[in-house]
C-alpha positions in Angstrom: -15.0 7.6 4.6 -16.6 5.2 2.1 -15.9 8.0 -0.7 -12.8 8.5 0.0 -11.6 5.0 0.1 -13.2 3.6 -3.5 -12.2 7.1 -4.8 -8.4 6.5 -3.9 -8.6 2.8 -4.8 -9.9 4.2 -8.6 -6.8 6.4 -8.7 -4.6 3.6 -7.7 -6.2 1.3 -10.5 -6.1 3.9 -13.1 -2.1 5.0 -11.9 -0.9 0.9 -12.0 -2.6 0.9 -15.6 -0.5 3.3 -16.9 2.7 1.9 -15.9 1.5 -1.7 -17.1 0.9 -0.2 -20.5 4.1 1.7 -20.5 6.0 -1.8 -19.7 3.8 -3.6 -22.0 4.0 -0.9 -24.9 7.5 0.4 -24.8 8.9 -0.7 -28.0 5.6 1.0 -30.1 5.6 4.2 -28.3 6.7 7.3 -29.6 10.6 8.2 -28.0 10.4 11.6 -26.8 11.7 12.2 -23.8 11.0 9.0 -22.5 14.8 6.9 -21.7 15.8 3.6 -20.6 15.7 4.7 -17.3 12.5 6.1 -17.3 11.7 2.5 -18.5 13.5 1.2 -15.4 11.9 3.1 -12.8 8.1 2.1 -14.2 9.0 -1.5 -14.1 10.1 -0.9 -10.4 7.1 1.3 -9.4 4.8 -1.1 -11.0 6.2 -3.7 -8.6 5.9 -1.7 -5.8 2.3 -0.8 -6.5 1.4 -4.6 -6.8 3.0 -5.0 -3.4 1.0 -2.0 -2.1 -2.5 -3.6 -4.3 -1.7 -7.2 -2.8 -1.8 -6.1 0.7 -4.3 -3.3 0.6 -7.2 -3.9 -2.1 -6.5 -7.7 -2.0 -10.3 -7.9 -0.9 -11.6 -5.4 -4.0 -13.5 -7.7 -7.0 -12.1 -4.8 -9.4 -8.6 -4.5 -7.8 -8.7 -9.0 -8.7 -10.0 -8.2 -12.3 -7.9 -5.6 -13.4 -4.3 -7.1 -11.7 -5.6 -10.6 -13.2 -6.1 -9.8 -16.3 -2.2 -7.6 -16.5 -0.8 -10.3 -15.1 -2.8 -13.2 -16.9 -1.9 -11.2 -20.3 2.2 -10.0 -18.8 3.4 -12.3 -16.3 7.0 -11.0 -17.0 6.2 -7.5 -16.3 5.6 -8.2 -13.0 8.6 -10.8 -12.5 11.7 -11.0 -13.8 10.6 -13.8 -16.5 7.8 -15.6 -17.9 6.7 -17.5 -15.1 3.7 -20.3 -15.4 2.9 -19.4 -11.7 2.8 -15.8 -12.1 0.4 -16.4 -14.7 -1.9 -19.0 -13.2 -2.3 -16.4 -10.4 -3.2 -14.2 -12.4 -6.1 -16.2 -13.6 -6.7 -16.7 -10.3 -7.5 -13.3 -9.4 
């Protein structure tokens, strides 16, 4: 049970990364077949996920680190602005 529980928080971690570097990195990434609305719905996923982290790995030191530091570094990817209390929670965590 143990297994199973880090190994789906890893996947969780490594999934939420991608979409925070998708937000972050939009503008320098290659176009393809990526379009605005592709843009939209990883900006709404990566909210969901941090609603999903926040209530179920809120306990997990590297669940803290990694949200911390995107959210330290991004505050408005996860809200709708720059926010200074977005950001001091993130250093928080």
């Amino acid at each position: 049970m143990y297994f199973y529980e880090r190994f789906s928080a890893q996947i969780y971690l490594a999934f939420i990364l991608l979409c925070w570097y998708i937000q972050v990195e939009w503008g320098i990434l290659p176009d393809g077949d990526l379009t605005d609305k592709d843009y939209k719905e990883c900006g709404s996923l990566l909210r969901e996920l941090t609603d999903f982290g926040l209530r179920k790995y809120r306990s997990r030191p590297d669940f803290l680190w990694t949200f911390g530091y995107m959210i330290s570094l991004f505050p408005e990817v996860f809200v709708d602005s720059h926010d200074e209390e977005a950001e001091m929670k993130g250093i928080e965590m």
